[in-house]
Steps between C-alpha positions, in 0.01 A plus 500: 500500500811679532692438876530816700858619606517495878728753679785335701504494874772699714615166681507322192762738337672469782579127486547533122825776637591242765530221225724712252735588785555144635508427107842734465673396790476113408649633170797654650562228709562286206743709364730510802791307505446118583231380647371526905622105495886596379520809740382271785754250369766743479415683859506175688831387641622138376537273793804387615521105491701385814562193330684600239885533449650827647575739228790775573309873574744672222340335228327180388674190489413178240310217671813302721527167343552248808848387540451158478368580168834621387700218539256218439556154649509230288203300360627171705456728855213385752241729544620531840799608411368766254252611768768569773746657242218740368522904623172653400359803692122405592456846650665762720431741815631810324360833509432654164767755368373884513433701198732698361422875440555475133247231477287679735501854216504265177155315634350818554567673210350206336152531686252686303459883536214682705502111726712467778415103621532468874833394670445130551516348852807419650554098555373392804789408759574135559256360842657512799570191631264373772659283749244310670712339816820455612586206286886439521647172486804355673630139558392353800841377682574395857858574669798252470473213806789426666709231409658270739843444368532171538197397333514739189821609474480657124345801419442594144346797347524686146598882561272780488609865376136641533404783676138592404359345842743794707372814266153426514468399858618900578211604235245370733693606809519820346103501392489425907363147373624153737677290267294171422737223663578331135636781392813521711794298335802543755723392247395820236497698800845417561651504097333819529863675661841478420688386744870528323584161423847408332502480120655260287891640409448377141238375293644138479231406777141732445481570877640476797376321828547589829397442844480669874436278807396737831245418803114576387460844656164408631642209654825449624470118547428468097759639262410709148673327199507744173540326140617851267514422167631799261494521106752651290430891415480593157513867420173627293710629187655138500135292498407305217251630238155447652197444330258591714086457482323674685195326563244782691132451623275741372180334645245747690605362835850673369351844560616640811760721570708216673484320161479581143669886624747322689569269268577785221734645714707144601547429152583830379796502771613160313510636119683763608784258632512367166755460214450488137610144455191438725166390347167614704126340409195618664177225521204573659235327628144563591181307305740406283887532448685744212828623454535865546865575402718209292856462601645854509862576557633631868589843362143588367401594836241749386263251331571271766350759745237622282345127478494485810361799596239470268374160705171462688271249681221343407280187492577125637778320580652245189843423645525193294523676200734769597749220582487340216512834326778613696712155457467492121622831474777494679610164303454688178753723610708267735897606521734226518758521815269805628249604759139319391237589680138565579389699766142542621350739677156441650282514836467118436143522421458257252133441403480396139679245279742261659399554854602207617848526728577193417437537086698852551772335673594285216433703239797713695679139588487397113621860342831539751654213353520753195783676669209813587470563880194652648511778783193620695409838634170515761319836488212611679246365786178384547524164273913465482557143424821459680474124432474509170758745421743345781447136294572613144816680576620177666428307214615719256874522591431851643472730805135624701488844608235775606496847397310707774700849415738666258792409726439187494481496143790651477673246761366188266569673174768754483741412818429128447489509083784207472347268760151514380632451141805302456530130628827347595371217687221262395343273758713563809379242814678487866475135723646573835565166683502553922777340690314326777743493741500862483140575422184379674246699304473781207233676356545696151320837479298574213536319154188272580362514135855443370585160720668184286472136570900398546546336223334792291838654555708304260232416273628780226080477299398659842434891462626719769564868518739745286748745653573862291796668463587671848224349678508399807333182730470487877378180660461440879486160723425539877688246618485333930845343549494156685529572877278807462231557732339640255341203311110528384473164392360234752766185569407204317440168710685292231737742386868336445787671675644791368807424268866455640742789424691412174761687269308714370342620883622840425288552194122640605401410111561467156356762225483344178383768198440387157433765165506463113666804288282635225477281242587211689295183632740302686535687879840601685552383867659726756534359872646679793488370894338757774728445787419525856819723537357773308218612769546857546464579855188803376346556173608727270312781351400329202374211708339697788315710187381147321377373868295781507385456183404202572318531855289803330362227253419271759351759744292602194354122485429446872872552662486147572887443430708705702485425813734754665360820284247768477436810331765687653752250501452458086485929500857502719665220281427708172568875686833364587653398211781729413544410119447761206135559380496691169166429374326540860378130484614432865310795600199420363487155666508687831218720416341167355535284792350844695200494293400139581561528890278808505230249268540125657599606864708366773730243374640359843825270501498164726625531797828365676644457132847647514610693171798610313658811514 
């Protein structure tokens, strides 16, 4: 039996239309150019590696080769020594060059015609930083006892040239913040000014020392004795050729206006100051360390300030690393008879690595023995480690400072380039010995952290601090001259008489100064009597300035010093001195000293103390 033909259903011709149409366009497809997988592929931006070497935005550079690979060390070296001697970038906080619009046409004139793929997202911008608390560090410290001159009649102390503690105790005035106690070092406060000491007629002696003997302007039973110490100048066109690292945190507690931006424009001021026989590195440092631009001659300022420019912040803290980055660097391009050194710029916050101070301290101790000095710039608030900074700079041969505005950026690195730089004296202590049969008591103000056991002072292994070229040193003793009324320490039950008048009666004491030259390991001794004859009957400007200097520090940590002083009296001794004030710094200690009245209150002086005039 034959099978009957059945006619075909309306929907079923319908599906058979359906299939042929779906059947065509799966052919077409195939014949496009490359497949969905390859247009994806091409569409999709490449991401950019932040741990790879920086390439230069005009075109592509070869893989770097790291340094130490290009001059080998010798099969007999110790691994330590290969490790420490090794420059290889492990990543970098750069921002990724933009396209260029020829690159932009040629890619798509390449994409296939009648598609148009999607303009891919832009990169996400780096997390802001989230500070938690108010985590800043400084030094716990208590103020200088008096000294009964008979008992203790040395003083010794290494000198200080800092003057981070100053600039970033007027950040938190200005932020309207009361300075934490700790903060306050009087003697940064008073390095802080110049106050016009002598310099040195030639260079046969680094420095010259000088002092000014008046009666305490808070007290007029005490007297005010003034140690100026004052470096050789040496014109910027007539500095060394520096090699210079600059070492810069790019962690994510780096991004905040008062930091990374900050820091851009600080160390842009500096490369324009420089020459070509200058060298400049950039390190950075976040998870891990890299080196951004190798050693690049002064005069190629533009690529100095693109690298730079092209810096930003993000992820932890490895300060160990950048160090060690920074130090072999700057070794592999060291200059012989020039400026070496490394200078860091950070908030401190040091989270990851080598956190340990004391493992950072000498990792810094054990690389400055290589002729390479370290400087330290402070940035930012919130979790500034003032302690940390303060201690590598003073065992690194170098200088502490705070950058809280472009002016005083400019103060630290332009107007200051040859002190902050060049070294002309190496490990420079002062050991003041008190006559006492002139003096019953003294008290030094400030340099607490830098105080040396006497015999520390000839002992030439014993580090102490470096003065630069023009810089100067201001050191202050309140002294209470036997007979004074004006004693504070009790009268001892056993206590021998005080000593019969001798030859030397007229001498109040003996300064004693000791320094090595660069280059040099055995110390020089200069030694110069402070006679009773040379009390001025009132302080000079200078002085009257550093006493008020001085008072402000100690009314910002309790005004338990000065007896005879308040608010206003520390406000009329600045007002009224007379001397020039180019750079306003006078004037913005009164407005300083202003702000913290109006914050702490009353500050009352003692009563029936008679003062200076």
């Amino acid at each position: 039996m034959s099978a009957v033909a059945r006619p075909q259903s309306p929907r079923l011709a319908l599906h058979c239309l359906s299939a042929a149409l779906l059947a065509a366009l799966a052919l077409a497809g195939c014949q496009s150019t490359g497949s969905p997988a390859d247009t994806r592929a091409e569409a999709a931006p490449a991401p950019v590696d932040t741990a790879a070497q920086v390439q230069s935005p005009a075109m592509p550079a070869p893989p770097a080769q790291p340094i130490a690979e290009q001059s080998a060390p010798a099969a007999t070296a110790k691994p330590m020594a290969d490790a420490l001697e090794r420059v290889q970038v492990t990543g970098s906080r750069i921002a990724p060059a933009p396209m260029r619009h020829s690159d932009a046409r040629a890619k798509f004139a390449a994409a296939p015609q009648g598609f148009i793929a999607p303009a891919p997202a832009p990169p996400p911008p780096p997390p802001i930083y989230q500070q938690a608390a108010n985590t800043e560090k400084y030094a716990a410290r208590e103020d200088n006892p008096v000294q009964r001159a008979s008992e203790q009649p040395l003083s010794t102390f290494s000198i200080d040239v800092d003057t981070g503690s100053y600039a970033n105790v007027r950040r938190m005035l200005n932020d309207g913040i009361r300075p934490p106690a700790d903060a306050v070092r009087a003697e940064e406060f008073i390095n802080y000014f110049d106050y016009g000491h002598p310099a040195p007629a030639s260079r046969a002696v680094p420095f010259k020392v000088s002092t000014e003997l008046a009666p305490a302007p808070w007290n007029a039973q005490r007297q005010l004795l003034m140690i100026g110490i004052k470096g050789f100048e040496v014109p910027k066109h007539n500095l060394p050729p520096a090699n210079l690292v600059f070492l810069i945190d790019t962690s994510g507690s780096m991004n905040s206006p008062d930091k990374l931006p900050l820091l851009k424009s600080a160390f842009s001021m500096l490369a324009r100051q420089l020459r070509p026989q200058d060298r400049i590195s950039i390190v950075v440092y976040a998870g891990s360390a890299g080196l951004v631009l190798p050693p690049t001659p002064g005069d190629k300022q533009q690529e100095i300030l693109d690298a730079l420019e092209r810096l930003q912040a993000g992820g932890s803290t490895n300060g160990g690393d950048g160090i060690r980055l920074a130090y072999a660097t700057a070794r592999q391009s060291f200059i012989k008879n020039g400026v070496n050194r490394v200078i860091l710029a950070t908030d401190g916050d040091f989270n990851v690595g080598t956190v340990g101070t004391d493992a950072l301290e000498t990792l810094v101790a054990d690389q400055r023995k290589s002729g390479i000095a370290l400087t330290t710039l402070g940035f930012g608030a919130g979790n500034y480690n003032d302690e940390l900074s303060e201690k590598l700079a003073d065992v690194g041969d170098g200088n502490h400072a705070y950058i809280d505005t472009v002016q005083e950026a400019r103060k630290v690195l332009v107007q200051e380039m040859g002190s902050t730089l060049m070294t002309i004296a190496r490990d420079v202590k002062i050991q003041i010995e008190f006559n006492p049969a002139q003096v019953a008591e003294y008290r030094l103000i400030g340099y607490e952290n830098r105080l040396l056991k006497r015999e520390d002072f000839a002992n030439d292994k014993v580090d102490a601090g470096d003065i630069g070229a023009g810089h100067e040193v201001t050191a202050l003793y309140e002294i209470t001259p036997v007979g004074s009324a004006a004693t504070r320490l009790p009268p001892l039950r056993y206590a021998q008489a005080a000593p019969a008048a001798s030859a030397k009666t007229g001498e109040l004491a003996n300064l004693k100064l000791r320094y090595k030259r660069p280059g040099e390991d055995r110390s020089q001794l200069i030694e110069t009597p402070v006679l009773r004859s040379g009390e001025r009957a009132a302080a000079s400007d200078s002085l009257r300035m550093a006493a008020a200097v001085a008072a402000f520090a100690d009314a910002l940590r309790g005004g338990s010093q000065y007896d005879g002083w308040g608010w206003e009296q520390i406000l009329g001794a600045a007002r009224g001195v007379k001397t020039a004030d180019p750079w306003g710094q006078r004037a913005e200690f009164v407005r300083l000293v202003e702000r913290a009245k109006a914050q702490i209150g009353e500050l009352k002086p003692a009563a029936n103390v008679a003062v200076s005039q």
